[in-house]
BAPA-346704 format. One line per field, with one value per residue (C-alpha): residue number from 1; residue in one letter; z, x, y. Coordinates in Angstrom, 1 decimal, padded with zeros to 4 digits, always signed. Example, Ala and Ser with C-alpha at 12.3 -4.5 7.8 and 13.67 -1.06 7.14 Angstrom:
! BAPA-346704
resi <- (1 2)
resn <- (A S)
up <- (+007.8 +007.1)
east <- (+012.3 +013.7)
north <- (-004.5 -001.1)
This chain:
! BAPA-346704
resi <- (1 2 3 4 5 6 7 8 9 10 11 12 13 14 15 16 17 18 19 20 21 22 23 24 25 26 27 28 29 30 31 32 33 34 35 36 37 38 39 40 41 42 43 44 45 46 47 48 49 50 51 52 53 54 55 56 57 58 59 60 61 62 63 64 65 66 67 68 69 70 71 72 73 74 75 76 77 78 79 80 81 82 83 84 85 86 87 88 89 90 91 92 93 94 95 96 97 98 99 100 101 102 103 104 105 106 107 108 109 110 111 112 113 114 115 116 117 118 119 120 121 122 123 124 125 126 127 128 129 130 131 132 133 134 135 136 137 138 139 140 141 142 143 144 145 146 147 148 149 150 151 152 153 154 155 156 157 158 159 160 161 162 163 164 165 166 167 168 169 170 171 172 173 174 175 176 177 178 179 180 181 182 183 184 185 186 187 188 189 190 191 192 193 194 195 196 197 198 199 200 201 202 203 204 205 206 207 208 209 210 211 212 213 214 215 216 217 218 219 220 221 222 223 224 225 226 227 228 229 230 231 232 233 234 235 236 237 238 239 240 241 242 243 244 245 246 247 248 249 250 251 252 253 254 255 256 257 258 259 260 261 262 263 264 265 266 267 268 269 270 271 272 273 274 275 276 277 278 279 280 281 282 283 284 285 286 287 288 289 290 291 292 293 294 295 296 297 298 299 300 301 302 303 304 305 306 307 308 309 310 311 312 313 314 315 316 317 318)
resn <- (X X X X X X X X X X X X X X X X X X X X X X X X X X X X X X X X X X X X X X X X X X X X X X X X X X X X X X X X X X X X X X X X X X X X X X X X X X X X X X X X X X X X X X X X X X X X X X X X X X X X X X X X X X X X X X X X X X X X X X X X X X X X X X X X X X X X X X X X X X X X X X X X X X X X X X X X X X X X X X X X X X X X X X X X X X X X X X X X X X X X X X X X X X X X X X X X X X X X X X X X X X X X X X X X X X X X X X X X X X X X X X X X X X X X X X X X X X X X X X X X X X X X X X X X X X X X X X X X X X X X X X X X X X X X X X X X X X X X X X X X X X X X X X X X X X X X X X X X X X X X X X X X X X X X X X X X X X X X X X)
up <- (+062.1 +060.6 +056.7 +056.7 +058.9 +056.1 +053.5 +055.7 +056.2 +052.5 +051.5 +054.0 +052.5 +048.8 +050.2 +052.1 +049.2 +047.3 +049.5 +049.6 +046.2 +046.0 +048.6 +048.9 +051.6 +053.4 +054.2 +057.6 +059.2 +062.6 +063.6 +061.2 +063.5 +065.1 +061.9 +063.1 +060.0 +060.0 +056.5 +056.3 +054.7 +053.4 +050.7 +048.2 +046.9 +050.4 +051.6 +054.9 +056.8 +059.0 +058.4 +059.7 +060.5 +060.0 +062.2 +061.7 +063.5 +061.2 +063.2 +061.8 +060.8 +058.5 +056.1 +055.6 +059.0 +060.8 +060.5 +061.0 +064.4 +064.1 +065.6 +063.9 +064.8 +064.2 +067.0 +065.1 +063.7 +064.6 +066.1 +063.8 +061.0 +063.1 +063.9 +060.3 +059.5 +061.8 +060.4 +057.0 +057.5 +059.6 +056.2 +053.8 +055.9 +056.5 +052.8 +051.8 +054.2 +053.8 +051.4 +051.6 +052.0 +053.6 +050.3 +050.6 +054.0 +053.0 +050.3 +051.9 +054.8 +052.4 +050.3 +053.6 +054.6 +051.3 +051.4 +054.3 +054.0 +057.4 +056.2 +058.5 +057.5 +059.6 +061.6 +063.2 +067.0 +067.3 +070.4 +071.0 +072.7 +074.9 +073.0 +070.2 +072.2 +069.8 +070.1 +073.8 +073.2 +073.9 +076.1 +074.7 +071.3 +071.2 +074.6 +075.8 +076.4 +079.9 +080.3 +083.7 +083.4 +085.0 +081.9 +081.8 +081.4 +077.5 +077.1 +077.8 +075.9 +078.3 +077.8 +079.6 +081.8 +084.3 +088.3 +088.9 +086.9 +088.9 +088.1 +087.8 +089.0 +086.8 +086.7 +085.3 +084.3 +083.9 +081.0 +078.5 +076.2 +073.2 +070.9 +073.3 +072.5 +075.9 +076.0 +078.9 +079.3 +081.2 +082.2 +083.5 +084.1 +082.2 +081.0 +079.7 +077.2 +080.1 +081.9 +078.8 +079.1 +082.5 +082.0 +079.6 +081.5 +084.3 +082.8 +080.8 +084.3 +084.3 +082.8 +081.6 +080.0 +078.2 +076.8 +075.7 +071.4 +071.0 +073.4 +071.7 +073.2 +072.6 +074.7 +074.3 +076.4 +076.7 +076.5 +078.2 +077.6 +074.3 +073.9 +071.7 +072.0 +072.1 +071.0 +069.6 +069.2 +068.6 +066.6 +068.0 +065.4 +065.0 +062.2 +062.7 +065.8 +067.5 +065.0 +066.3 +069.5 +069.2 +067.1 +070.4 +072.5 +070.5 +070.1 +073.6 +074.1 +076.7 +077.9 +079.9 +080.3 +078.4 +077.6 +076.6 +074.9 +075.8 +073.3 +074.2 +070.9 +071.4 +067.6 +066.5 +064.1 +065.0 +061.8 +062.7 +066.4 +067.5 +066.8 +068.7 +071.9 +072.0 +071.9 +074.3 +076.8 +076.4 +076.4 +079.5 +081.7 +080.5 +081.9 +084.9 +085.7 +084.8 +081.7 +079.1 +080.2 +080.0 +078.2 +077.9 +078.1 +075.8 +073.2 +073.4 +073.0 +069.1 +067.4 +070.5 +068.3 +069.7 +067.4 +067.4 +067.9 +067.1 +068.7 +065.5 +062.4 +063.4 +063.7 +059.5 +059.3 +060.9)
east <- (+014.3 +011.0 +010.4 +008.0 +010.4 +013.5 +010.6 +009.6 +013.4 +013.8 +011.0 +012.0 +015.9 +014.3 +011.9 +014.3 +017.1 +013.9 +012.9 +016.8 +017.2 +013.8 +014.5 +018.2 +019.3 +016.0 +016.0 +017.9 +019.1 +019.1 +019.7 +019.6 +019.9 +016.9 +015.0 +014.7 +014.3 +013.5 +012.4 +012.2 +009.2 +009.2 +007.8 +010.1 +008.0 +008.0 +010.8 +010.0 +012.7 +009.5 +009.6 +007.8 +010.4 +008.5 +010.4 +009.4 +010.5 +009.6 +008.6 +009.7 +006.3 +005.9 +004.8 +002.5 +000.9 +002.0 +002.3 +005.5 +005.4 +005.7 +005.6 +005.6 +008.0 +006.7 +006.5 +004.7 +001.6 -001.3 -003.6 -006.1 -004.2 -002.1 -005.0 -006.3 -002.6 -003.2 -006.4 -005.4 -002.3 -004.4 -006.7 -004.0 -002.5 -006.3 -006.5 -003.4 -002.7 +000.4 +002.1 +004.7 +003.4 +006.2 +006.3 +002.2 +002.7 +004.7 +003.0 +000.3 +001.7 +003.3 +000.0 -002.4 +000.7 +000.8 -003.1 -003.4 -000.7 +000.9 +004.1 +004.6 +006.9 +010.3 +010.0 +007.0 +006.9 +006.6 +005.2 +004.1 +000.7 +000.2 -002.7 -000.4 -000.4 -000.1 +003.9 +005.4 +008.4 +010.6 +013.3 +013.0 +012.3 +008.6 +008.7 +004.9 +003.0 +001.7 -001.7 -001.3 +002.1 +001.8 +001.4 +001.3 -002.2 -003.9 -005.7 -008.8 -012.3 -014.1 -017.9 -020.2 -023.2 -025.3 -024.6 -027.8 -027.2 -026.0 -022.9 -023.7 -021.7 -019.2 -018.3 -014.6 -014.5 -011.0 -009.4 -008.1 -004.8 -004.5 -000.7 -000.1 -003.0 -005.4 -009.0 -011.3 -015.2 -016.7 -020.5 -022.7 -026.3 -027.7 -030.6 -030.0 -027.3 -026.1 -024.9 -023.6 -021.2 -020.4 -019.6 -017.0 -015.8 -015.2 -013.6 -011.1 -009.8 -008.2 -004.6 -004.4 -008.0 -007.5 -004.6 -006.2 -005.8 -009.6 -012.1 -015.5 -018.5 -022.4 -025.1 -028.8 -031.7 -035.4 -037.6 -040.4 -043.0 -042.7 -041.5 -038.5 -034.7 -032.3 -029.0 -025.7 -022.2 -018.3 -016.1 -013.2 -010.7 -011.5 -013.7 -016.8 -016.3 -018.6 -021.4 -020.9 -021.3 -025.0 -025.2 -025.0 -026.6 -029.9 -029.9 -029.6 -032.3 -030.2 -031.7 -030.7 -026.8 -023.9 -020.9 -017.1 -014.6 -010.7 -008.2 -004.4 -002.7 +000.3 +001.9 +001.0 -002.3 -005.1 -007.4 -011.2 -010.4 -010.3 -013.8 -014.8 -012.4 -014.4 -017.5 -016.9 -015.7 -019.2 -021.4 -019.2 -019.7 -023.6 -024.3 -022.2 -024.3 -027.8 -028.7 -028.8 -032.6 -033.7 -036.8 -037.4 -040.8 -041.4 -039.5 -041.9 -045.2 -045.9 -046.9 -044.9 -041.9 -040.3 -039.3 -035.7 -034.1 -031.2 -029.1 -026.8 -026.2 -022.6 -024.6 -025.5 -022.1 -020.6)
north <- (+048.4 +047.0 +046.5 +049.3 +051.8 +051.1 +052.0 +055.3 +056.0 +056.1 +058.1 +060.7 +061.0 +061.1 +063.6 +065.9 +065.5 +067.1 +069.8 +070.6 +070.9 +073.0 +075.3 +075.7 +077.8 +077.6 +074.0 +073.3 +070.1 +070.8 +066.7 +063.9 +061.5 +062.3 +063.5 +067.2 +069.9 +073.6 +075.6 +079.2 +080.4 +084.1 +086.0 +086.7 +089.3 +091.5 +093.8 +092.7 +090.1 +088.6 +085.0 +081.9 +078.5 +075.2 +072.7 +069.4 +065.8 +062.8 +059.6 +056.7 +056.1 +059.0 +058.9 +056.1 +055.7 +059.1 +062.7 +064.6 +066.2 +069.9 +073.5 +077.0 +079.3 +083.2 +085.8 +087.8 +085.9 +086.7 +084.1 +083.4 +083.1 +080.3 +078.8 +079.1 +076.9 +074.1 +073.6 +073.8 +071.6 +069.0 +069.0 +068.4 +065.2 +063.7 +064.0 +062.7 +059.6 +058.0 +060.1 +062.8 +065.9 +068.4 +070.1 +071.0 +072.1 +074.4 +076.4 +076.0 +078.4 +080.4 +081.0 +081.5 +084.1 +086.0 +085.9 +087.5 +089.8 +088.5 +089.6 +092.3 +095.3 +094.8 +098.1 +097.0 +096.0 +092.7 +091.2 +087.3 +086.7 +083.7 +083.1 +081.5 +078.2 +075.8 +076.0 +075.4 +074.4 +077.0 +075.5 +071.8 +071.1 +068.8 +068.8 +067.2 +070.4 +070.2 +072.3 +072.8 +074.4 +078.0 +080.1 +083.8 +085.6 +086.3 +089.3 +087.8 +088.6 +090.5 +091.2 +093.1 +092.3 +093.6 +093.5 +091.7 +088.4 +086.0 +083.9 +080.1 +077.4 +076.3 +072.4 +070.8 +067.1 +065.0 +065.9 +063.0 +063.4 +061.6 +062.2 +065.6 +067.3 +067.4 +068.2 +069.0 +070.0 +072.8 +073.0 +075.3 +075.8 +079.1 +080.5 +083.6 +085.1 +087.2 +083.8 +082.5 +086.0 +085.6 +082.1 +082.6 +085.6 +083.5 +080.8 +083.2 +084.2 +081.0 +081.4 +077.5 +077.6 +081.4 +080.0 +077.1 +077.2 +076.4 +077.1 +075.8 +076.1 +075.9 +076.3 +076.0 +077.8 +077.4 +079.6 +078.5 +081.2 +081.0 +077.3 +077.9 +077.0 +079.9 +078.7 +079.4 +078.1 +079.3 +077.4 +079.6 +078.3 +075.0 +074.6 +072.8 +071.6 +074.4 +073.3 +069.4 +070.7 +072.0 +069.1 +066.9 +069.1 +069.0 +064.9 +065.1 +067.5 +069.1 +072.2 +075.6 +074.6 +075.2 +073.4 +074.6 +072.5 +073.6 +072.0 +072.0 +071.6 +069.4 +069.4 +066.3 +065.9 +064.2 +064.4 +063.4 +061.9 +065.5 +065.8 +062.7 +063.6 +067.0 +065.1 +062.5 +065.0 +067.0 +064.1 +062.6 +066.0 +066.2 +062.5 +063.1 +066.1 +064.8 +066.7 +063.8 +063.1 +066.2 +066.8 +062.8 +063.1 +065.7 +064.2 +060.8 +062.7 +064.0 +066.7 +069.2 +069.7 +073.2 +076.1 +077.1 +080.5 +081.6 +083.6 +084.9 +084.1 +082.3 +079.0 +079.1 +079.2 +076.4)
């Protein structure tokens, strides 16, 4: 064992002797010897028994140059607001490198469950969606999520269109892993909204990509009669990223396609590098199919800068 793992091992005991002490009966050891904790976070205030379990693993370089690997155990919570955790836990680490932060996590769950009132009463059904993907480890615990395990179908977000559009072709490029999370790019040509339905329709067919936990997208159309861009973009849970999207596809001047970003969450934080892997993957499937240049030579000659429209208000928001 290194100098710096005997001064990680130690700041994990005083940490968990704390978050022992703190939380009494809720703290779990489920294996010291391989670091392995669970914490049951309820609200004291409910009369419900609906709980979430926070089991952690603590590398032995947490927690000054890793964060603890984790999953969130809860049937019952709905997706956004798991989504709305990762994000928010993924914030608190990236701010607070290489220190402790267990105890933040969770309060942090507890006050975003509270908020939100996700403290179901205990006679309610509760069913588990697929769509809660960032947790697939049910028969090994932090086994590496593989994303093209055969997982059972979402309910997918169907939208409706017209018989006479015509579905585009669709293009996949490799995906890259990087600590068990896995992205991958999908591309297609469109010029309408209609397509930009159709597209996602088609792609949420797919059982590994519906249950992918973020499927970003943007795409951005012109409109040649009237020489305007008609664009949008969708975060779908992972903030910002949908906004960074469009970012790249308007420095590229990329025109009439659309791109879509699937994230397999694998438990382990990334902080800002999963902004650059969804970035890389869209710029990589743009040059490989030819739409980095487009509009070169409209971009060299001045005074033609084109008006942008968009198509909701989701893109002010991002």
């Amino acid at each position: 064992m290194t100098e710096r793992e005997e001064e990680n091992l130690q700041k994990q005991i005083d940490e968990i002797e704390a978050l022992s002490s703190i939380y009494g009966d809720e703290w779990c050891v489920i294996d010291e010897a391989a670091r392995i904790f669970c914490i049951r976070i309820s609200d004291p205030a409910s009369l419900s028994k609906c709980s979430l379990c926070l089991q952690v693993l603590l590398p032995p370089a947490y927690p000054t140059e890793a964060p603890p690997i984790y999953q969130l155990n809860a049937p019952w919570l709905r997706r956004e607001d798991r989504l709305e955790i990762t994000n928010s836990l993924e914030e608190i680490y990236v701010q607070c490198l290489g220190e402790s932060i267990l105890y933040q996590w969770v309060e942090k769950i507890r006050e975003i469950l509270v908020e939100k009132s996700c403290f179901v009463d205990s006679d309610r059904s509760i069913k588990k969606t697929t769509e809660e993907v960032d947790v697939h480890f049910e028969d090994e615990m932090f086994a590496g999520y593989q994303p093209n395990q055969d997982l059972p179908s979402p309910p997918a977000v169907i939208f409706n269109f017209t018989e006479d559009e015509e579905l585009p072709p669709i293009n996949h490029n490799e995906p890259i892993t990087d600590r068990r999370s896995t992205f991958q790019a999908h591309l297609a040509p469109v010029v309408s909204t209609k397509q930009v339905k159709m597209v996602l329709n088609k792609l949420y067919e797919n059982k590994k990509i519906a249950s992918a936990t973020h499927n970003i997208y943007a795409y951005r159309i012109y409109c040649e009669d009237k020489q305007t861009f008609l664009q949008d973009c969708e975060d779908d849970g992972e903030t910002a990223a949908g906004g960074r999207l469009l970012h790249l596809l308007q420095i590229l001047d990329a025109r009439n396609v659309m791109v879509v970003v699937s994230r397999w969450y694998g438990g382990i934080l990334l902080g800002p590098d999963r902004f650059k892997h969804i970035n890389n993957c869209a710029r990589n499937i743009l040059v490989e199919h030819h739409y980095v240049n487009s509009g070169e030579e409209t971009l060299k000659q001045p005074g033609k800068k084109k008006k942008v429209k968009t198509a909701s208000k989701k893109q002010n928001d991002h």
